[in-house]
N, CA, C and O of each residue as an XYZ file, in Angstrom:
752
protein
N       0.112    -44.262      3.336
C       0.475    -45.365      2.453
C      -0.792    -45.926      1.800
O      -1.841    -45.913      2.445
N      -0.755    -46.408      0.578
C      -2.129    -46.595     -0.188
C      -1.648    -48.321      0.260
O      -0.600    -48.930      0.472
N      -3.184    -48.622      0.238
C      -3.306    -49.936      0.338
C      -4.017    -50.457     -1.227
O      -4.919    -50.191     -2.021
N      -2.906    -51.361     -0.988
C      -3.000    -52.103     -2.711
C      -4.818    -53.374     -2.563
O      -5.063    -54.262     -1.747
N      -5.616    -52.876     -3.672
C      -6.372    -53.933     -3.714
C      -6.199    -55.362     -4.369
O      -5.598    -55.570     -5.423
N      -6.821    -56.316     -3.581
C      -6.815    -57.744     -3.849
C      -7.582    -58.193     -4.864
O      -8.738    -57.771     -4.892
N      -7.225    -58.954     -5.716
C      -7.737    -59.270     -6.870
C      -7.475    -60.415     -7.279
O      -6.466    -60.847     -6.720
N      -8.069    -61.356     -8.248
C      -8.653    -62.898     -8.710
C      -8.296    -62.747     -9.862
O      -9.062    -61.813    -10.101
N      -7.814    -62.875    -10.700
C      -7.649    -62.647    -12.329
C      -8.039    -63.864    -13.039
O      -7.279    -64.802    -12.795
N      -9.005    -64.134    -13.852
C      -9.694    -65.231    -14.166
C      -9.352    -65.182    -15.933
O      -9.381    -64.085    -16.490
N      -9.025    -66.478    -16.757
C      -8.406    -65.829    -17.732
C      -9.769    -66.641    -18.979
O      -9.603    -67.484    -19.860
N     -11.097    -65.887    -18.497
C     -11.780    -66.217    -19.497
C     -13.245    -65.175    -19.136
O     -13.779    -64.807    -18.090
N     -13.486    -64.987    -20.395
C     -14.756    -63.972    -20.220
C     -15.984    -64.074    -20.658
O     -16.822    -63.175    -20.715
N     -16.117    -65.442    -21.044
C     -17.545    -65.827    -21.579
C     -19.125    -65.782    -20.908
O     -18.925    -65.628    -19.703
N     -20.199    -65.828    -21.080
C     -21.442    -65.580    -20.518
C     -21.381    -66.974    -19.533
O     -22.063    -66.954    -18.507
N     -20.653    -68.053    -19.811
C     -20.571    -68.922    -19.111
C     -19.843    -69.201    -17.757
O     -20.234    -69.759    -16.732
N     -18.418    -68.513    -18.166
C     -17.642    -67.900    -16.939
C     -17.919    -66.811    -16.146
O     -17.508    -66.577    -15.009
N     -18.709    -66.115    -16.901
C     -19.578    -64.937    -16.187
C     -20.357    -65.344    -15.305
O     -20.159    -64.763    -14.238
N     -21.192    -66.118    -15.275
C     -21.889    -66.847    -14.759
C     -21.161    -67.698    -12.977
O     -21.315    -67.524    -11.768
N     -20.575    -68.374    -13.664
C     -19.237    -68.935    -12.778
C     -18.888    -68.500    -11.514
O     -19.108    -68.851    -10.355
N     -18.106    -67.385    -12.245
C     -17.333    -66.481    -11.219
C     -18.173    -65.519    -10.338
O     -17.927    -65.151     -9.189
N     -19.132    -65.224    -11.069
C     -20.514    -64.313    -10.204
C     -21.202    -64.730     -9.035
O     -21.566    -64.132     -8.023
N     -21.318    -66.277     -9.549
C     -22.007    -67.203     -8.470
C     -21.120    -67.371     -7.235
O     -21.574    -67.353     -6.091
N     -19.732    -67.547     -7.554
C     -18.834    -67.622     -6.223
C     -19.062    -66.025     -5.758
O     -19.949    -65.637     -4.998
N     -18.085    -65.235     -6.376
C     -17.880    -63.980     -5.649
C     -19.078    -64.028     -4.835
O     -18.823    -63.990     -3.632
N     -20.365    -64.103     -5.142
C     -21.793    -63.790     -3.970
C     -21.524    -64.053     -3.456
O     -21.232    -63.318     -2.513
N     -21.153    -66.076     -3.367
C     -20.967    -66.842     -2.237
C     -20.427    -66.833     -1.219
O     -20.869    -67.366     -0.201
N     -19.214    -66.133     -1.324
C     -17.747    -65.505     -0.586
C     -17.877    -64.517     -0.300
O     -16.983    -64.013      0.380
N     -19.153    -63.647     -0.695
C     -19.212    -62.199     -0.231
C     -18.236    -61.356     -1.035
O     -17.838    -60.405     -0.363
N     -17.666    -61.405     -2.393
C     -16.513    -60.837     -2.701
C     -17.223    -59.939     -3.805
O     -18.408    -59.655     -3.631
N     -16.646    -59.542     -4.777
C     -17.116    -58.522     -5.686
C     -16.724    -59.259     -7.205
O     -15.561    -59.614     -7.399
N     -17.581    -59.422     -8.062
C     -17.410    -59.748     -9.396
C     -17.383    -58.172    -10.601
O     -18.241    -57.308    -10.780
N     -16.432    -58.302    -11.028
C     -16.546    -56.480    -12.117
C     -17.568    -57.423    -13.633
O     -17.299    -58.407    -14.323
N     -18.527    -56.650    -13.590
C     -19.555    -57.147    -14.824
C     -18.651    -56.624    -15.732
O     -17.996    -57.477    -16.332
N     -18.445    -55.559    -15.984
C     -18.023    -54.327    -17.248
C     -16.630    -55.938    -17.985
O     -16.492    -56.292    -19.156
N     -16.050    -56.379    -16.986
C     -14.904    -57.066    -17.606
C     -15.345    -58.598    -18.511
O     -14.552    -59.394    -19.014
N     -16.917    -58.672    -18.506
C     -16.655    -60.408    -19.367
C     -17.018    -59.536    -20.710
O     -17.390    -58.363    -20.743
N     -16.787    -60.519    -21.909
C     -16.973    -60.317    -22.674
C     -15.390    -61.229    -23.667
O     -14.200    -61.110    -23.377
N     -16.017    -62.092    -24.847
C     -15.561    -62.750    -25.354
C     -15.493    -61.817    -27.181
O     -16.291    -61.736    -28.115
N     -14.166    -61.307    -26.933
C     -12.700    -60.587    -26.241
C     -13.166    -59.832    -25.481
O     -14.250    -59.290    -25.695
N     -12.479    -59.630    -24.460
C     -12.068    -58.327    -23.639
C     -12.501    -56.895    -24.187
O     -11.826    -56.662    -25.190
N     -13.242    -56.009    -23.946
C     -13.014    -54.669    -25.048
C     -12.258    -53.473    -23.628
O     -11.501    -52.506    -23.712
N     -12.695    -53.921    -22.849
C     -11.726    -52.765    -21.331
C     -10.315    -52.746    -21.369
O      -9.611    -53.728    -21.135
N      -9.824    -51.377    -21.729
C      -8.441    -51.614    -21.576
C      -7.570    -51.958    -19.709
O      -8.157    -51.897    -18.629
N      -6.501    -52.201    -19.881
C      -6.136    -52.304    -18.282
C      -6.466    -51.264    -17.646
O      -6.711    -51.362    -16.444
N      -6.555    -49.936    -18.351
C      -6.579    -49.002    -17.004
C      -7.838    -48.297    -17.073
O      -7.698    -47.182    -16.570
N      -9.079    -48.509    -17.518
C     -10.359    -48.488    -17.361
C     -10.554    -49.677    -15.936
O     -10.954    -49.318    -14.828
N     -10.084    -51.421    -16.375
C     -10.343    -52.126    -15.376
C      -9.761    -51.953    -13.913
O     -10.264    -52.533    -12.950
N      -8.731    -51.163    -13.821
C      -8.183    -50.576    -12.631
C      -8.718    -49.965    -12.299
O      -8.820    -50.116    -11.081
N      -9.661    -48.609    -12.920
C     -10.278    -47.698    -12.414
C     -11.800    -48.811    -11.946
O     -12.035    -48.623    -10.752
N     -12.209    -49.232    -12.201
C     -13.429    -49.886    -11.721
C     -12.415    -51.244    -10.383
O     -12.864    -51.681     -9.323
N     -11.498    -51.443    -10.811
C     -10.902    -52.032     -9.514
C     -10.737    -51.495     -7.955
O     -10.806    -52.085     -6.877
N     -10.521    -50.307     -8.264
C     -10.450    -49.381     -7.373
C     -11.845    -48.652     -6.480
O     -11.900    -48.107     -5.377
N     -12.796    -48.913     -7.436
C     -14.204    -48.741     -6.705
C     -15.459    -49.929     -6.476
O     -16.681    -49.782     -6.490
N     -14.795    -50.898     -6.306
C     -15.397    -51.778     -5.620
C     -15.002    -51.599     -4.323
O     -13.991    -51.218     -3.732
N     -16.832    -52.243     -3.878
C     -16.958    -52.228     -2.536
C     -16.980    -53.455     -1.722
O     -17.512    -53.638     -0.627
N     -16.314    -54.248     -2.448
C     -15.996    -55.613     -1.438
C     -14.705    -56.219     -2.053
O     -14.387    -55.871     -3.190
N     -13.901    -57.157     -1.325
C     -12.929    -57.626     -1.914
C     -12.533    -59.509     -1.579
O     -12.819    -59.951     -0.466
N     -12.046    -60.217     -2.377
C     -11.234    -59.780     -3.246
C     -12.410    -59.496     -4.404
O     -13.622    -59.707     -4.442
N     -11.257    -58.801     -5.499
C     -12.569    -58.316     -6.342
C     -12.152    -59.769     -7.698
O     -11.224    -60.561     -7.530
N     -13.046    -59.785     -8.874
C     -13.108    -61.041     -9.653
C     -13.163    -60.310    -11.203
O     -14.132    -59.951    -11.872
N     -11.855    -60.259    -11.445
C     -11.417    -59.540    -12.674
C     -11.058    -60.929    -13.864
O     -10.259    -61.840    -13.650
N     -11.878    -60.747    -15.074
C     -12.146    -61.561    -16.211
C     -11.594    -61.024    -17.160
O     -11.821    -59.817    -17.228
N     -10.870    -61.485    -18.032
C     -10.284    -61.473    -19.749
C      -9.819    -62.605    -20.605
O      -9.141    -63.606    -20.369
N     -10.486    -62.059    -21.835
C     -10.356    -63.124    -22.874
C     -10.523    -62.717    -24.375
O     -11.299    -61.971    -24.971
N      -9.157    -63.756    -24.852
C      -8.538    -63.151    -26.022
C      -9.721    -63.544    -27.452
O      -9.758    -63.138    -28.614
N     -10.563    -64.491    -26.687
C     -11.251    -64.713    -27.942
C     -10.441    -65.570    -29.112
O     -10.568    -65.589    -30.336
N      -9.707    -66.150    -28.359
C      -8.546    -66.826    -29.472
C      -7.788    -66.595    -30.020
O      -7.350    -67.564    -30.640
N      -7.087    -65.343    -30.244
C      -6.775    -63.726    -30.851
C      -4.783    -65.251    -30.496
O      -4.228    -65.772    -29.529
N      -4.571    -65.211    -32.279
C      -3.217    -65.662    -32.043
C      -2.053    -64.177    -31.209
O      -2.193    -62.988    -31.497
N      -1.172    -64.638    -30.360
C      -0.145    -63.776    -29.727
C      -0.776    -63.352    -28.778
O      -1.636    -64.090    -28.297
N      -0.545    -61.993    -28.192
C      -0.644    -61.230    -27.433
C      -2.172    -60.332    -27.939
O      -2.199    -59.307    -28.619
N      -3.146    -60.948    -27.471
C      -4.308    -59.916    -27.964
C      -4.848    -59.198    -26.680
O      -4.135    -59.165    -25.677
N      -6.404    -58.475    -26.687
C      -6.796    -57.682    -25.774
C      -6.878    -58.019    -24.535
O      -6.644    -57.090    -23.762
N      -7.073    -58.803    -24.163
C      -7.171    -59.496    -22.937
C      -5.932    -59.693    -22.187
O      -5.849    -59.334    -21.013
N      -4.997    -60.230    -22.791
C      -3.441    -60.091    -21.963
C      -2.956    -58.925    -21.701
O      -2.742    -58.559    -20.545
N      -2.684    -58.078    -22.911
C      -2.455    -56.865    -22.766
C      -3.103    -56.019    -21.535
O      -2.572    -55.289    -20.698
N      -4.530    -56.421    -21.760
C      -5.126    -56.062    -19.877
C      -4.643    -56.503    -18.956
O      -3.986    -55.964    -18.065
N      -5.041    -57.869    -19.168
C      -4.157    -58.498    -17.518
C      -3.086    -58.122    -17.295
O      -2.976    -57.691    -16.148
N      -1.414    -58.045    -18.405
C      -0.546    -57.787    -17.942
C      -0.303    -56.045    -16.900
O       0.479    -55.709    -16.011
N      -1.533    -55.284    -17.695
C      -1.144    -53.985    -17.168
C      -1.746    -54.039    -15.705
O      -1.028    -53.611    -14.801
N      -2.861    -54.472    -15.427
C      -3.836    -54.840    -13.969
C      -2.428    -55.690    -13.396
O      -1.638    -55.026    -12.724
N      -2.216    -56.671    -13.572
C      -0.866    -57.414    -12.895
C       0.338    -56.806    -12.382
O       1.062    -57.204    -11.470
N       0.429    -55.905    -13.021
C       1.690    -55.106    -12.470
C       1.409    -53.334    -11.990
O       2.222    -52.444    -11.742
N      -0.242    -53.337    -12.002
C      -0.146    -51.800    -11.076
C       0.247    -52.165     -9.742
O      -0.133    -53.104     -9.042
N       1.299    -51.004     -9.462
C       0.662    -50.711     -8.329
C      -0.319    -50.390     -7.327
O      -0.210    -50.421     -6.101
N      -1.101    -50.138     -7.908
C      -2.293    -50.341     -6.615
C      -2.814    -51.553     -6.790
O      -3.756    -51.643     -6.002
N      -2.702    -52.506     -7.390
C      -3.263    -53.810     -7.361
C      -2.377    -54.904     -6.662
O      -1.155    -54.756     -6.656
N      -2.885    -55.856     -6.150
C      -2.219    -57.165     -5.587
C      -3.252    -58.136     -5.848
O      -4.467    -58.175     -5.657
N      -2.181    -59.093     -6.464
C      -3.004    -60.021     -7.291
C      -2.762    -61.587     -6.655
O      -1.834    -62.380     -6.808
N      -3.991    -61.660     -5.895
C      -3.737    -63.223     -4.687
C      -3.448    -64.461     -5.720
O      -2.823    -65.478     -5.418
N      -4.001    -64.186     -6.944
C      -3.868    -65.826     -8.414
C      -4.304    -64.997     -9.391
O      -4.659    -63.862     -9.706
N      -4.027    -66.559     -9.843
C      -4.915    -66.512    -11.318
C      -5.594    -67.864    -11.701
O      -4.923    -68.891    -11.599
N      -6.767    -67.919    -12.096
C      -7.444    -69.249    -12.109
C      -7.007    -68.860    -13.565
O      -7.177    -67.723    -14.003
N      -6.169    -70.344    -14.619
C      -5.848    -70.139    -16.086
C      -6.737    -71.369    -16.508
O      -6.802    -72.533    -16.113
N      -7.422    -70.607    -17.510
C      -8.360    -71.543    -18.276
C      -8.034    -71.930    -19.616
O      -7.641    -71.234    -20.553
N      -8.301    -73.365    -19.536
C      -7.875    -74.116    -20.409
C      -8.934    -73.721    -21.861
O     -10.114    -73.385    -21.768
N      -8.088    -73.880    -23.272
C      -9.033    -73.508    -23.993
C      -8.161    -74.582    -25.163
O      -6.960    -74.836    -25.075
N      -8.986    -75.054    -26.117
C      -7.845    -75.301    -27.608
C      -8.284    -74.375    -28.620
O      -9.253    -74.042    -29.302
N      -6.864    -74.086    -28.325
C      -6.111    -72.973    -29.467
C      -5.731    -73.232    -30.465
O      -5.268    -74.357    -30.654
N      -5.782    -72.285    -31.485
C      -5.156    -72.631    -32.580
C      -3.924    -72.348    -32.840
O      -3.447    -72.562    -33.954
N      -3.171    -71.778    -31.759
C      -2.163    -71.436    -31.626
C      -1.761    -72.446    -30.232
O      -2.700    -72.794    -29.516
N      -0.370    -72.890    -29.885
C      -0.167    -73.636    -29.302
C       0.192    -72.495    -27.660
O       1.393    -72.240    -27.739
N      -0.153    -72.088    -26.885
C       0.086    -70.920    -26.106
C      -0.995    -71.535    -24.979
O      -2.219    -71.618    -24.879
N       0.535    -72.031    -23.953
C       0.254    -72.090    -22.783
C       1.112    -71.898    -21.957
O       2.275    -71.623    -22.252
N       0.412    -72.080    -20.091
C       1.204    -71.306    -19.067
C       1.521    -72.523    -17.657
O       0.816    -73.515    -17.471
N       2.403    -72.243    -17.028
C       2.792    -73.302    -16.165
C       1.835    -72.929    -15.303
O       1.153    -71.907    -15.373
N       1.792    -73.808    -14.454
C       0.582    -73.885    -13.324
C       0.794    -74.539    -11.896
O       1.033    -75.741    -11.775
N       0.675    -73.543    -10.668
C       0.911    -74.627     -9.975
C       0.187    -75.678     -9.214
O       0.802    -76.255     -8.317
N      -1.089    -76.004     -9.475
C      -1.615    -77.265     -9.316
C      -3.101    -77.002    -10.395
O      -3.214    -75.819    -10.715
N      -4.092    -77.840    -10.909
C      -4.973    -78.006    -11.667
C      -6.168    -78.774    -10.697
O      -6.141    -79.307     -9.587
N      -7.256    -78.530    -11.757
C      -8.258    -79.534    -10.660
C      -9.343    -79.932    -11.842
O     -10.158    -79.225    -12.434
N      -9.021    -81.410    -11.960
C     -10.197    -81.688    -12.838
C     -11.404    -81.459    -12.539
O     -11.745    -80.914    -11.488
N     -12.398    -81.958    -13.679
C     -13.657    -82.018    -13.730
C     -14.576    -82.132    -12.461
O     -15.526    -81.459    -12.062
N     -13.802    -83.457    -11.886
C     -14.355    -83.780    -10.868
C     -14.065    -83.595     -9.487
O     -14.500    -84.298     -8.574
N     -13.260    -82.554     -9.373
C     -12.715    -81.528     -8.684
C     -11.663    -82.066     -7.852
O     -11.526    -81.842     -6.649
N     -10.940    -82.784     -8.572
C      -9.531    -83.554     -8.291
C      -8.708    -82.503     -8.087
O      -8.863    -81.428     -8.666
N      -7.278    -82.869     -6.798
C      -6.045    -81.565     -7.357
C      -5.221    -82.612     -8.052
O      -5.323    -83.762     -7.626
N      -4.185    -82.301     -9.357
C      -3.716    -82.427    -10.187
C      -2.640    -81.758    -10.591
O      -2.721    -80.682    -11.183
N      -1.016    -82.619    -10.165
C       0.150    -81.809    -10.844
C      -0.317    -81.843    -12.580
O       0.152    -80.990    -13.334
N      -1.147    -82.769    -13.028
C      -1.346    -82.166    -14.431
C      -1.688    -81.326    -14.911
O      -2.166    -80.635    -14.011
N      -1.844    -80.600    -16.232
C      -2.692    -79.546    -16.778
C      -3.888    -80.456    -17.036
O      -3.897    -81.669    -16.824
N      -4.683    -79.884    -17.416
C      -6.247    -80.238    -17.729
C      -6.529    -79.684    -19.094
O      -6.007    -78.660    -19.535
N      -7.534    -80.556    -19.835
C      -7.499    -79.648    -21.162
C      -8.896    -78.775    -20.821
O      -9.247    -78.555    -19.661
N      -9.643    -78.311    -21.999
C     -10.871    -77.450    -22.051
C     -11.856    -78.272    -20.968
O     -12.448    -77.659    -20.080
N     -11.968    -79.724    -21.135
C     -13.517    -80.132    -20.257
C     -12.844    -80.621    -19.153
O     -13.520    -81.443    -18.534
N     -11.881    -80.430    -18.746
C     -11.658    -80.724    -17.455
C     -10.889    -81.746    -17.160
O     -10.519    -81.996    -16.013
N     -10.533    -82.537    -18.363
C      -9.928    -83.504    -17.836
C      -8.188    -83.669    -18.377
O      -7.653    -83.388    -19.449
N      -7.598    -84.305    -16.980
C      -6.475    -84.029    -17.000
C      -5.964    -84.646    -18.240
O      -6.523    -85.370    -19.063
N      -4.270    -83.988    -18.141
C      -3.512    -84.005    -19.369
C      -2.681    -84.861    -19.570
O      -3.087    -85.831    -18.928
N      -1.388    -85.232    -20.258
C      -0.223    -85.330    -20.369
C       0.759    -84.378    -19.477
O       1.331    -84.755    -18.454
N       0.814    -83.569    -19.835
C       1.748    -82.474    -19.466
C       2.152    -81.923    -17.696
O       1.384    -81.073    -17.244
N       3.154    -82.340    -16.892
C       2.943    -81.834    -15.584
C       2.986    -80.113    -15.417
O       3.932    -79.435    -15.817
N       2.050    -79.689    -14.902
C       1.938    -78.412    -14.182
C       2.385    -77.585    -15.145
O       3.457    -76.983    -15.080
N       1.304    -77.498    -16.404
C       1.135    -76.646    -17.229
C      -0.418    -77.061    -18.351
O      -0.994    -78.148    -18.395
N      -0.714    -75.965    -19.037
C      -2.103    -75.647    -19.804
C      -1.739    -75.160    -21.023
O      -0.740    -74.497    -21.301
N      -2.826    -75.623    -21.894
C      -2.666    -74.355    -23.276
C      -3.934    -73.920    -22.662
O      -4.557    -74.467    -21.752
N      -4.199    -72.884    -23.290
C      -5.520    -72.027    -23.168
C      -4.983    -70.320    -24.597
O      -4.005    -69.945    -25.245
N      -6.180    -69.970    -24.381
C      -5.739    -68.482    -25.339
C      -5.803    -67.337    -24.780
O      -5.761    -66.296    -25.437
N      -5.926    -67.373    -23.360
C      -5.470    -65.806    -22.705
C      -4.437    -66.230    -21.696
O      -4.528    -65.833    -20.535
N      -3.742    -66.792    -21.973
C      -2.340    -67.821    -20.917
C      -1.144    -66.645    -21.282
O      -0.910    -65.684    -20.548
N      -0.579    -66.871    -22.316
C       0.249    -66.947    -22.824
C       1.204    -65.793    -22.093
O       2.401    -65.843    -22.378
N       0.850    -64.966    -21.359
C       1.513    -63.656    -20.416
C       1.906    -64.298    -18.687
O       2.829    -63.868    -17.995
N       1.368    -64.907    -18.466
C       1.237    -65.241    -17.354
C       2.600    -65.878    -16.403
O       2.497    -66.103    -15.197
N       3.299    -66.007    -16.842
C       4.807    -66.841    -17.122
C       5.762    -65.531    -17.185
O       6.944    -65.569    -16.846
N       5.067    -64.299    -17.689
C       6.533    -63.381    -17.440
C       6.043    -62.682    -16.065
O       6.856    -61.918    -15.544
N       4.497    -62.910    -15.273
C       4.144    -62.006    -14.239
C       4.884    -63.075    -12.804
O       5.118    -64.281    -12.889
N       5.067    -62.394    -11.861
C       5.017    -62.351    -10.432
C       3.424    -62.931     -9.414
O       2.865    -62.346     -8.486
N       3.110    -64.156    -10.019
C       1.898    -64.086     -9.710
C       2.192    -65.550     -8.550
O       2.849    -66.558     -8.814
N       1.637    -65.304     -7.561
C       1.940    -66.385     -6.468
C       1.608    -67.665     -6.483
O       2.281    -68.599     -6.048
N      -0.061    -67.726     -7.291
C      -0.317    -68.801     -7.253
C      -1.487    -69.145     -8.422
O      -2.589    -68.628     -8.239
N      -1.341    -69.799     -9.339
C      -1.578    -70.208    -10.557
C      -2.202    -71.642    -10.350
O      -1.613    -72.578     -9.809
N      -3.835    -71.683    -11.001
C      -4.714    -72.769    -10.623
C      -5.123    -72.592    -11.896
O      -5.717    -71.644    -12.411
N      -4.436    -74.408    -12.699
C      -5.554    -74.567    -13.568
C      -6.780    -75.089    -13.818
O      -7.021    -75.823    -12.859
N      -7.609    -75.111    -14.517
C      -9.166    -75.707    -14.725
C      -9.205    -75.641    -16.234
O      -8.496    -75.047    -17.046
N     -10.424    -76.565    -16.378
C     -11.011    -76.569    -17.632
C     -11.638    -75.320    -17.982
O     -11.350    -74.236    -17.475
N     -12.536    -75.526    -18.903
C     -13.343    -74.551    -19.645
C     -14.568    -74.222    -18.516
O     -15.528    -74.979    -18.372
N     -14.364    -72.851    -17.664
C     -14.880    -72.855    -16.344
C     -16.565    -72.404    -16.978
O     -16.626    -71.789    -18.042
N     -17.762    -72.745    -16.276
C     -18.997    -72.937    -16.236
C     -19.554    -73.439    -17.530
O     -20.483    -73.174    -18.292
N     -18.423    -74.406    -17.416
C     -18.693    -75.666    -18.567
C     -18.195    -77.174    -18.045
O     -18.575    -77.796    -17.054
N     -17.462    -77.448    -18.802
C     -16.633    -78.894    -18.220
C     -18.156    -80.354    -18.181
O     -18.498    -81.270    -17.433
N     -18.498    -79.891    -19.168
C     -19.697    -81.207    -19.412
C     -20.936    -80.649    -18.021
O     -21.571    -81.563    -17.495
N     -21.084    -79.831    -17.738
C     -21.971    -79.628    -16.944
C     -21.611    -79.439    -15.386
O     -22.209    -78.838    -14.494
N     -20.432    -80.165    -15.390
C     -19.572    -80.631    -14.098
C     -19.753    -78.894    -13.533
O     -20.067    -78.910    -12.343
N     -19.680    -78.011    -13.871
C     -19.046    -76.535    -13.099
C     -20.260    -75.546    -13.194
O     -20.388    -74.419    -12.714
N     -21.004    -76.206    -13.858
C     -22.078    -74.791    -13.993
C     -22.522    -74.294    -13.216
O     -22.345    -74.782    -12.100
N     -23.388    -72.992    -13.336
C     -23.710    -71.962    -11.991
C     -24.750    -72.524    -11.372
O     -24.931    -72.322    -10.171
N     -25.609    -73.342    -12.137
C     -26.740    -74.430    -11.127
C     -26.671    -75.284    -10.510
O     -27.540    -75.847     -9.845
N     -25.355    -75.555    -10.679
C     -24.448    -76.784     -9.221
C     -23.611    -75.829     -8.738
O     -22.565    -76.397     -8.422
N     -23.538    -74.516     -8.496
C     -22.943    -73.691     -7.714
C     -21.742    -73.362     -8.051
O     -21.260    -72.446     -7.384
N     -20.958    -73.900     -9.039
C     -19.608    -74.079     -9.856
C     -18.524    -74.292     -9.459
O     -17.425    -73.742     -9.534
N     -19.152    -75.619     -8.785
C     -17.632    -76.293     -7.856
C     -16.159    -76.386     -7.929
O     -15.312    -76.501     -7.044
N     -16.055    -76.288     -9.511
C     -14.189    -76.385     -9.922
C     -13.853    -75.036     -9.672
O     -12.837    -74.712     -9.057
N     -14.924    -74.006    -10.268
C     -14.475    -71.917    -10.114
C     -14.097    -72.183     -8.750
O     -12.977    -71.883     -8.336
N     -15.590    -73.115     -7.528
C     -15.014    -72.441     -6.461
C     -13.919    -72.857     -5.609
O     -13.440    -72.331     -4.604
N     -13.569    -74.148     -6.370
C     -12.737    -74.783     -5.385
C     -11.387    -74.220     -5.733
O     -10.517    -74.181     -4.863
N     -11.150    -73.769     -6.992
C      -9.787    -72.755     -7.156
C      -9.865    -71.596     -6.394
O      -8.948    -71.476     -5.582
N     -10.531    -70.883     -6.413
C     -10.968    -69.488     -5.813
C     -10.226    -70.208     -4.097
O      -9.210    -69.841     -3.506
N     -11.082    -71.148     -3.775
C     -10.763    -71.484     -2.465
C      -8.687    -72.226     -2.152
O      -7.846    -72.584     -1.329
N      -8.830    -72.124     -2.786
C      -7.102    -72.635     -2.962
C      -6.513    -71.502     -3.178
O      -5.597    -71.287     -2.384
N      -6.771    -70.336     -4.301
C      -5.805    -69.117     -3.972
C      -6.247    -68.241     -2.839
O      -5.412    -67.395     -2.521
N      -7.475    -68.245     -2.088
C      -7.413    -67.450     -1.092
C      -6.366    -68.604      0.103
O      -5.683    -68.126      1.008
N      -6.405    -69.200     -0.006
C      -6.070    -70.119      1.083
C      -4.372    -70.206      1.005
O      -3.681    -70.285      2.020
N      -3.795    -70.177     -0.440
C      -2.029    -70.256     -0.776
C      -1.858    -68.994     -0.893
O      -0.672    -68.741     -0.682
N      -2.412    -68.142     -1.107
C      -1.962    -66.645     -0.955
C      -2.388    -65.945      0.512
O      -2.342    -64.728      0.693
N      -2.753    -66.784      1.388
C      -2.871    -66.539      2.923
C      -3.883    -65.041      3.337
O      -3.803    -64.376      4.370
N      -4.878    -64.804      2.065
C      -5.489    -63.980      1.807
C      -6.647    -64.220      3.010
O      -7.351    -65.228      2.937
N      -6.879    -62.973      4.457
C      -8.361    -63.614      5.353
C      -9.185    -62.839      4.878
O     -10.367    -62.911      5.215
């Protein structure tokens, strides 16, 4: 029987979130995929599967982003195909808040502001909470709502948020989501 790998799906790919998510995965001992940041996405899903599959630590810390791309652009189209292999199991998704020019967002089940609050609200880009209960706009969201995904953490604009998250304060909001889906997806 193949054992399905564990995976983080982070829905932003900037040098800033790169940053972010790199600094945790060390922290946690987990695996960050470099090949996946990039503001859009250029890896299709099943290039990022194949590099999913050869990491050597887990969970592993898989990044995409649409670059703002109105609808369904490169980055979803990845995630959705990584989301539903089979050989993958996907413990969350940290959904990052972005303003769009398109109105495209995803329900969520808890958020964490700036100041690393938990929050039935959404949060906008810097972190701070919303109007809206337990949902986000952002621009690589917009798929996330037709997947099977257990547990959905929103945040602001991750290794940003006014300074609040960056990788030189260790990126307390990345890690404190990270630490909530290993913890609601009962992931040891």
């Amino acid at each position: 029987m193949m054992e399905k790998v564990p995976v983080i799906l982070v829905t932003d790919g900037d040098h800033y979130a790169f940053k972010a998510v790199h600094t945790v995965a060390i922290e946690i001992n987990a695996e960050c995929i470099t090949a996946t940041k990039g503001n859009p996405s250029i890896l299709t899903g099943e290039q990022i599967v194949r590099l999913i599959k050869k990491a050597s630590k887990t969970p592993v810390f898989v990044m995409f982003d649409d670059s703002g791309y109105i609808g369904e652009g490169p980055g979803e189209t990845a995630l959705k195909y990584v989301a539903t292999h089979k050989e993958i199991y996907v413990l969350g998704v940290i959904a990052v808040a972005a303003k769009t020019k398109q109105a495209e967002w995803t329900r969520v089940h808890v958020s964490i502001d700036r100041e690393g609050n938990l929050t039935e609200y959404g949060v906008d880009k810097y972190g701070i909470p919303d109007t809206e209960i337990g949902r986000i706009n952002g621009d690589t969201v917009y798929c996330i709502d037709e997947l099977n995904i257990p547990v959905v953490v929103g945040v602001g604009d991750i290794g940003k948020m006014g300074l609040k998250d960056h990788f030189s304060n260790g990126s307390p909001v990345t890690k404190l989501a990270v630490e909530l889906i290993l913890e609601r997806s009962g992931y040891q």
